[in-house]
C-alpha positions in Angstrom: -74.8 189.3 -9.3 -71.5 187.4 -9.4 -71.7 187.6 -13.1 -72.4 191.0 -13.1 -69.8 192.0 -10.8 -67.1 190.0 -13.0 -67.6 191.6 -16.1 -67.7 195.0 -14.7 -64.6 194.2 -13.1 -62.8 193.1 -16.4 -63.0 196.6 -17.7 -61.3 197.0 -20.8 -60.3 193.4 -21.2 -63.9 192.0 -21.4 -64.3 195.0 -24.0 -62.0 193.3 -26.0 -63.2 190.0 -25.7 -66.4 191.0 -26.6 -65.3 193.2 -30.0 -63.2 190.2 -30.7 -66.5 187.3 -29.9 -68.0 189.8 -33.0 -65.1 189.8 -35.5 -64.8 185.9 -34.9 -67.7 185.5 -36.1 -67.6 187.5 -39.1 -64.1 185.6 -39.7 -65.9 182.8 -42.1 -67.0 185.3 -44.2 -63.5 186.9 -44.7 -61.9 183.6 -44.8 -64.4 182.8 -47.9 -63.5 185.9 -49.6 -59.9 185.3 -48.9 -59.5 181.6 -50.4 -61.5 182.8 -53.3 -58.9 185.2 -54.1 -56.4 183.1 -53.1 -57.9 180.1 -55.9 -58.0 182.9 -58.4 -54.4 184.0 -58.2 -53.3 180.6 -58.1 -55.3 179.6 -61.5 -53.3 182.8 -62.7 -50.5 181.9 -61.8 -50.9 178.4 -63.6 -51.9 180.1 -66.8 -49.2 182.4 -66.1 -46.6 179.9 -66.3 -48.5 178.0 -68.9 -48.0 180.7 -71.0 -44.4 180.6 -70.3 -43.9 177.0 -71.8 -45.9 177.3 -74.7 -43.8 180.5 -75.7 -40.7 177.7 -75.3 -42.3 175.3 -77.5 -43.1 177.8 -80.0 -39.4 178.7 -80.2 -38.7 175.2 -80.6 -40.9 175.0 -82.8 -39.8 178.0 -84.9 -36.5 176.1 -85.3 -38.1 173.3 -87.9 -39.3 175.9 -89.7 -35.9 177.2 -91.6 -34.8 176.8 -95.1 -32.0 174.7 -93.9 -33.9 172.3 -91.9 -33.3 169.0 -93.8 -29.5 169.9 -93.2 -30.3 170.0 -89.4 -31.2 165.7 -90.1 -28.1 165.4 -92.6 -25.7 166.4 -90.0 -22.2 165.3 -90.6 -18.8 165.1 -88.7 -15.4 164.8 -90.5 -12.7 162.8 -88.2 -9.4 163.2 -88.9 -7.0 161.1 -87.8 -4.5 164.0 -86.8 -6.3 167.8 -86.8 -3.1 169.4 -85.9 -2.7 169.7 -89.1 -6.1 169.3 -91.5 -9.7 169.0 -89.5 -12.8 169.3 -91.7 -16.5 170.3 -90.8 -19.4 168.8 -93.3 -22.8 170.2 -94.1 -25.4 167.9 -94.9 -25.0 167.7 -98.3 -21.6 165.7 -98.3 -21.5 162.1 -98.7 -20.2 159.4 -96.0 -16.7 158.8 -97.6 -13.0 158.8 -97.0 -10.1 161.1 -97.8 -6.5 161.6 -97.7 -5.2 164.8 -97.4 -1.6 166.2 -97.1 -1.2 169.7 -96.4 2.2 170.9 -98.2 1.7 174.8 -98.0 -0.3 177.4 -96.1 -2.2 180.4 -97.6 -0.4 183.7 -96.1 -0.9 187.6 -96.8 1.7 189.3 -98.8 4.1 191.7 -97.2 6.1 194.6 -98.6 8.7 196.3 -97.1 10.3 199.9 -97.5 13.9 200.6 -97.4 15.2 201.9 -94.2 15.3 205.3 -93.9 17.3 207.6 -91.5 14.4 209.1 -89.1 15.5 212.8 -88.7 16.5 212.8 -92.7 14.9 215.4 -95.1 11.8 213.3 -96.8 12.5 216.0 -99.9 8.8 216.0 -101.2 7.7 219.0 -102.3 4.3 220.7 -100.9 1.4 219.4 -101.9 -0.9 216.4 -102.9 0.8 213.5 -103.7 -0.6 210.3 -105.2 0.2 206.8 -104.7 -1.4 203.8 -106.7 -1.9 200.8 -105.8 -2.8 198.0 -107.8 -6.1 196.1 -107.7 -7.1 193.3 -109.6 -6.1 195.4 -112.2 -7.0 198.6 -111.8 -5.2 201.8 -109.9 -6.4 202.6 -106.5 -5.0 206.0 -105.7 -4.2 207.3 -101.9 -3.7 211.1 -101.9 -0.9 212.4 -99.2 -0.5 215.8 -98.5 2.7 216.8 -97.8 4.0 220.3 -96.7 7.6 220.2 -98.1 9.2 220.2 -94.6 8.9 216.6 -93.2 11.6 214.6 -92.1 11.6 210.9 -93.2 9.5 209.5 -90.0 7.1 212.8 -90.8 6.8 211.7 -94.5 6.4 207.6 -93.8 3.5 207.9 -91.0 1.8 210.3 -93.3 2.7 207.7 -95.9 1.1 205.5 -93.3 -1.9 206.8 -92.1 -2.9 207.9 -95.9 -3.2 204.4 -96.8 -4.9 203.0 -93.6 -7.5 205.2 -94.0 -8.5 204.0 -97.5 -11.4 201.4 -97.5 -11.2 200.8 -101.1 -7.2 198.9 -100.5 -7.6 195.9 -98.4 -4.2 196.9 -97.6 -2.8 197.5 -93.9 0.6 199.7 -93.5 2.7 199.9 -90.3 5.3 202.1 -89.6 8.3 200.3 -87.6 11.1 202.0 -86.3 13.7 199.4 -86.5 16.4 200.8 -84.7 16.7 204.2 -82.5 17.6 206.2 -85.7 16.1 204.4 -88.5 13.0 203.0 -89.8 10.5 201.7 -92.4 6.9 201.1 -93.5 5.7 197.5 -93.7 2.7 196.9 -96.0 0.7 193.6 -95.5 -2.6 192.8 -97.5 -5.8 191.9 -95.2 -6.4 189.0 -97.1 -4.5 186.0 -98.0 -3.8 184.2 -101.5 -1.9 185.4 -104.7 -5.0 187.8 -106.2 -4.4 189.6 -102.6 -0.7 190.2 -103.4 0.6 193.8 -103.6 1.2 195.6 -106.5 1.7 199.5 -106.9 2.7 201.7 -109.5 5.9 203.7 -109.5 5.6 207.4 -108.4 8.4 209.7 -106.8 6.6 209.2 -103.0 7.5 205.3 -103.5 10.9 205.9 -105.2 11.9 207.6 -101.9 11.2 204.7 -99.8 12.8 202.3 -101.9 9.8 200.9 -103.8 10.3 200.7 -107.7 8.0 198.2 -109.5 10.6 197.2 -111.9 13.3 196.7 -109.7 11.2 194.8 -107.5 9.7 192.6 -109.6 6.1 193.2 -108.7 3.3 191.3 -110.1 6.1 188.4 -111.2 7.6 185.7 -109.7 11.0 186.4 -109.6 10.1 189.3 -106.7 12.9 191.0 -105.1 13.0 189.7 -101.3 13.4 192.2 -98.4 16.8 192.6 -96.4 17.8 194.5 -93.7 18.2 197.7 -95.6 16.7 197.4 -99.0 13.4 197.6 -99.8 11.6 193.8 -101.0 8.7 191.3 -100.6 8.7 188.5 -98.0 7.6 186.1 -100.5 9.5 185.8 -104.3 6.9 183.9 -106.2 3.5 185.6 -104.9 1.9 182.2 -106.3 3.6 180.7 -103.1 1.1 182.9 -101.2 -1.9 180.4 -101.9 -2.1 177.2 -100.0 -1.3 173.9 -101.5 -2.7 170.7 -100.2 -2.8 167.1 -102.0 -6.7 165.6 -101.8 -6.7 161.6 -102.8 -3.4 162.4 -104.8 -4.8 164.9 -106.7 -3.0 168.9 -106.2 -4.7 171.7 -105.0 -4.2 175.5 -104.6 -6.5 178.1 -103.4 -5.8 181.6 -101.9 -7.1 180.5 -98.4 -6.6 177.9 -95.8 -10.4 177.1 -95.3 -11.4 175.8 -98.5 -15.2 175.2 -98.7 -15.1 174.5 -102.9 -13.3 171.0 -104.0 -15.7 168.7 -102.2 -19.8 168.9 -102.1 -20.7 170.1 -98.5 -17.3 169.7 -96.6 -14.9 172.3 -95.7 -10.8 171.4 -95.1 -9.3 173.6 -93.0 -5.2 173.7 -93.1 -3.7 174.4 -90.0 -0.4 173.0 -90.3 2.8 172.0 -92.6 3.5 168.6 -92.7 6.9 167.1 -93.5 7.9 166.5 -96.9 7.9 162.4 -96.2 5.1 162.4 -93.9 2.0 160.4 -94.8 -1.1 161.8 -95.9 -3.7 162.3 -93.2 -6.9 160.7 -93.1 -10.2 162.5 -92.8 -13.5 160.0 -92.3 -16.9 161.8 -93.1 -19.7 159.8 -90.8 -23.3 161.3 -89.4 -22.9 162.9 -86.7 -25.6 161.7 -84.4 -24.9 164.2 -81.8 -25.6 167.1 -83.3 -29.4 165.6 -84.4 -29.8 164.7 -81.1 -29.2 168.1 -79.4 -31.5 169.4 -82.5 -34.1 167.3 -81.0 -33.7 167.3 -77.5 -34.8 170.9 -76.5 -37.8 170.2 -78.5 -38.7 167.0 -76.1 -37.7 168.4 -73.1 -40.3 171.8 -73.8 -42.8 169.2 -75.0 -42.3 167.6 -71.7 -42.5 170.3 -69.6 -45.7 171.6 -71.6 -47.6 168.4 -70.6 -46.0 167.6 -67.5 -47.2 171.7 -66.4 -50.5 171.1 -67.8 -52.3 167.9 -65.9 -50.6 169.4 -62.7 -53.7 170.7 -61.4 -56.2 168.7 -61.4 -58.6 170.9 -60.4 -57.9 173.1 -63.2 -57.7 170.2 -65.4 -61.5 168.7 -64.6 -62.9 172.6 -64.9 -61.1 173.4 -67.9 -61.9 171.6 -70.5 -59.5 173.5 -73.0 -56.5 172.7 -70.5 -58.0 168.5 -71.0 -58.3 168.9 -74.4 -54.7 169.8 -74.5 -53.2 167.2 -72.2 -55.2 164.6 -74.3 -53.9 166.0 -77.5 -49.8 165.9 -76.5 -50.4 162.6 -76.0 -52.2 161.3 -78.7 -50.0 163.7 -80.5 -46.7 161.5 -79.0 -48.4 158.2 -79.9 -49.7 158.4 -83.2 -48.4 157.8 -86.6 -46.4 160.6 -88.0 -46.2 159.8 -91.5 -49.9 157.8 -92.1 -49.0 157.4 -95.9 -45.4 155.9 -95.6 -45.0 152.6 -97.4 -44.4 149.3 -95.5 -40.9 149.6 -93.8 -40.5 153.0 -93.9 -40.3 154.8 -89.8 -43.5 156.6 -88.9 -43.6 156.9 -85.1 -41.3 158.4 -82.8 -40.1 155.1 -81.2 -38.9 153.8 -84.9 -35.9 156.5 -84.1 -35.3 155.4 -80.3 -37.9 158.1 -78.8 -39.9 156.4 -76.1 -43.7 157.6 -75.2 -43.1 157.6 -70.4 -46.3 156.5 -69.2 -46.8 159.8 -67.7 -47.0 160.8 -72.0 -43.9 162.6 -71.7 -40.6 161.8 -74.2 -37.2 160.4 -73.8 -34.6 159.4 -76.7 -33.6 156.7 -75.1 -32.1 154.9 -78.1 -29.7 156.6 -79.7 -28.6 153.4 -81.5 -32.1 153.2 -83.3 -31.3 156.8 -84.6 -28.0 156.4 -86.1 -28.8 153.6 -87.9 -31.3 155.3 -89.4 -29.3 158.8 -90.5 -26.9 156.3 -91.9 -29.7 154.7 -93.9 -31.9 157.2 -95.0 -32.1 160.8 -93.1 -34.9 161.8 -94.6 -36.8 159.6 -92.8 -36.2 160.6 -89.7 -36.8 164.5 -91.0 -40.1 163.6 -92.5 -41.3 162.6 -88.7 -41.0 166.2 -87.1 -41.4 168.2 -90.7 -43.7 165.8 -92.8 -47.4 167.4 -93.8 -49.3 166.1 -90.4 -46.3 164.8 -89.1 -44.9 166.2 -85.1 -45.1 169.6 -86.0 -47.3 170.2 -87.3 -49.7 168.4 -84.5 -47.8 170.2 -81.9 -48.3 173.4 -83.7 -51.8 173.0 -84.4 -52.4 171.7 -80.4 -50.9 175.0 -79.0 -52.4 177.5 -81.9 -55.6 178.3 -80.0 -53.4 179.1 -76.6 -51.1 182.0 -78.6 -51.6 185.6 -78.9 -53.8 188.7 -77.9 -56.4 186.9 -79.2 -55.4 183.4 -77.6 -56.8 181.2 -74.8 -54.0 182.0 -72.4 -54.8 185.9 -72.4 -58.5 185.3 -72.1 -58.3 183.4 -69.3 -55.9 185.6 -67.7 -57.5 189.2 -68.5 -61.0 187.5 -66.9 -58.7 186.4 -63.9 -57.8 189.8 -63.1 -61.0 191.1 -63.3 -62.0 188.4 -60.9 -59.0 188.7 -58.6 -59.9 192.5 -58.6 -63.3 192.0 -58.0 -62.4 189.6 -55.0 -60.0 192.1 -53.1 -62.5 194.8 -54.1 -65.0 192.7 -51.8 -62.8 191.5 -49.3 -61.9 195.4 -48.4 -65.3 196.0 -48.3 -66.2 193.3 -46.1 -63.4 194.0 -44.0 -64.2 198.5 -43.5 -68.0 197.1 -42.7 -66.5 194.5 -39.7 -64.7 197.1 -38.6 -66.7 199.9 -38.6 -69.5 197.1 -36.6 -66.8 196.7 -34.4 -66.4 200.3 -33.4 -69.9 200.6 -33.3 -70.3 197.6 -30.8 -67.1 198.8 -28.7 -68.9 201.8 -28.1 -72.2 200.4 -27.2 -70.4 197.9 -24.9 -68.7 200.8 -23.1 -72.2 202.2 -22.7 -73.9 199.1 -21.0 -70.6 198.8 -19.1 -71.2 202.3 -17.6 -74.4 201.2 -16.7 -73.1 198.7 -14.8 -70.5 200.0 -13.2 -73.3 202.8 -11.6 -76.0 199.9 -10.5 -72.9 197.9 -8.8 -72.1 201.1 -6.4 -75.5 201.7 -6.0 -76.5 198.3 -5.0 -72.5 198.0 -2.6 -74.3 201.2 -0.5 -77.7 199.7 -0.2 -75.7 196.6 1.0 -74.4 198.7 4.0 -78.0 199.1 5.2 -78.6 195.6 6.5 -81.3 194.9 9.1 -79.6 194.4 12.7 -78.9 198.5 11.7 -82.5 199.1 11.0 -83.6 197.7 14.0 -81.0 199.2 16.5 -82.5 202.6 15.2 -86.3 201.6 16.0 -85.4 200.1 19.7 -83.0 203.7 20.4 -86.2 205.5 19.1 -88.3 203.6 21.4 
């Protein structure tokens, strides 16, 4: 009865305790429902983020793929022993040489400037459309200006202004300047530099009013009429002197810009300074620039890298997929083998012939950069024909990673079945969990029952227990 009497007098506790002695024992079951899900979401997850590096390799990839690939591997630098005033950039087709360059003129826009005109004067035009023309490359480019017959001269020269700034046919700026409180002027600059770029008009009574006369200015010649404070004038006299000149190797040259891309196969000179009349010419030293081939290669390597490193990971994953194997074995082999199998004798066809070294772990490094210099210097091509030959890195890589792309593509196979699984396992884990709990009620309530029970036999049996015998028998001797 001890027992009995305990559990009676636990009440509610021991109702708990024995609801929770049930759901611990249908805890297995939700625990194996619970790391199956949990697996599942974690295999997505790895194919998740295995998607993610193969889309990075792919865009690595993508970059061996342009037109202008074999420049990529031809990469060259230009040092110039002082780029204040000359530097130079190369493309891959220039040669490894030296130059000497002296920089004696700079290529500058053209500027014409109006007379200067009283601002509250009477302009004088009468009503109407007016046309100015403007000369280019020969031909008449008119800018229409309406006038109303009443402007002053500022009224007349922003209209002048902002007639010929709207025209996209003049690659011609104009600028209205008021140089003192009372007066002012028009400045008009080309957009683009050189002596084809310098400005040319034809005479009309607009221009003759602001001090421009073709003649008198000597437009188009050069023996051009400068500018002064008042009178109307070029900045430049000889509109030859708007080109750049610059010796090359003792040889004179002029062009109408200061980045000159045309005198010397693949290399562009850019001017950036005067130099003295007695200085000495400045030397400009085309070599391969290794640098720029190495961060060509390097993002390839390091997504390569990541790729494999991502892939053996798991190795649960790894032992039950034999696609994800199949890949891991393929980067490596792919990193080891011989990139150009029909080379001739002498000629680089793995990666470590340019200073890329195969990590035990099948992952790359360029460790020597020496062994990939010396072989841009020798013969570029080489070292192009390992990543872009016919079944050369590439090409393996591409064709390794092919079957993992797309809608169609391992990767979204695996996943879309995941989900379905992952679905399926919470789908089965709620279930499992409604029918515990719904036991559970169940059982609370039968428990409550049977402790009812109890609770009645444990009075009934504490009143019998006042009836004990000495009682009994006190009442049979009184009767007696």
């Amino acid at each position: 009865m001890a027992e009995l009497s305990s559990v009676v007098s636990s009440g509610g506790n021991q109702l708990d305790l024995l609801v929770d002695a049930y759901v611990r024992t249908q805890q297995p079951k939700v625990n194996q429902l619970q790391s199956k899900q949990n697996q599942l979401e974690s295999r997505r997850s790895f194919f998740n983020a295995l998607n993610g590096r193969l889309n990075n390799i792919v865009t690595q990839l993508d970059k061996f793929s342009g037109s202008d690939i074999l420049d990529k591997f031809n990469a060259k630098s230009v040092i110039s022993s002082d780029a204040t005033f000359i530097s130079a950039s190369s493309k891959g087709t220039s040669q490894l040489n030296n130059y000497f360059a002296k920089v004696e003129r700079l290529a500058s826009n053209d500027l014409l400037i109006s007379s200067r005109l009283s601002l509250s004067g009477t302009f004088g035009e009468s009503a109407g459309s007016k046309s100015l023309g403007f000369v280019v490359n020969g031909e008449t480019v008119p800018v229409n200006v309406e006038f109303d017959g009443t402007e002053t001269n500022e009224q007349a020269m922003r209209k002048i202004v902002a007639a010929v700034n709207e025209n996209e046919d003049l690659a011609l700026n104009a600028t209205f300047v008021k140089d003192s409180t009372s007066t002012g002027r028009i400045s008009f600059s080309s957009t683009k530099s050189g002596a084809e770029n310098s400005i040319d008009f034809n005479d009309s009574d607009v221009f003759a009013k602001i001090g421009l006369d073709k003649v008198a200015l000597g437009a188009g010649t050069e023996t051009r009429i400068l500018s002064n404070e008042a009178s109307a004038g070029f900045k430049i006299v000889n509109y030859n002197d708007l080109d750049s000149k610059f010796e090359l190797n003792g040889i004179s040259i002029t062009r109408g810009t200061n980045n000159i891309d045309d005198v010397i196969d693949g290399i562009t000179f850019n001017l950036l300074k005067v130099q003295e009349a007695d200085a000495n010419p400045i030397s400009l030293k085309t070599e391969v620039n290794t640098k720029a081939v190495e961060d060509f290669i390097r993002p390839l390597l390091t997504a390569f890298n990541e790729l494999l490193s991502l892939a053996g990971q798991d190795k649960t994953i790894r032992r039950s997929d034999s696609a994800i194997s199949s890949l891991i074995y393929t980067l490596r082999d792919t990193a080891n083998s011989n990139q150009v199998p029909n080379a001739e004798e002498g000629v680089a066809r793995f990666l470590s012939d340019i200073g890329i070294k195969v990590e035990s772990n099948g992952t790359l490094s360029l460790t020597n950069t020496t062994k990939l210099k010396e072989l841009l210097e020798k013969d570029p091509e080489q070292v192009a024909n390992l990543f872009i030959g016919e079944n050369a890195f590439i090409a393996k890589l591409e064709s390794a990673v092919e079957k993992f792309k797309g809608d169609d593509g391992l990767i979204r196979s695996r996943t879309s079945s995941l989900d379905s699984q992952i679905e399926l396992a919470k789908k089965r884990n709620t279930e499992l969990q409604s029918r515990i709990d719904t036991q559970a009620d169940n059982l609370r309530k039968q428990y409550k029952v049977y402790l009812e029970s109890l609770y009645k036999a444990e009075s009934q049996y504490s009143l019998l227990g006042t009836f004990n015998t000495d009682s009994l028998n006190s009442g049979y001797n009184a009767l007696l």
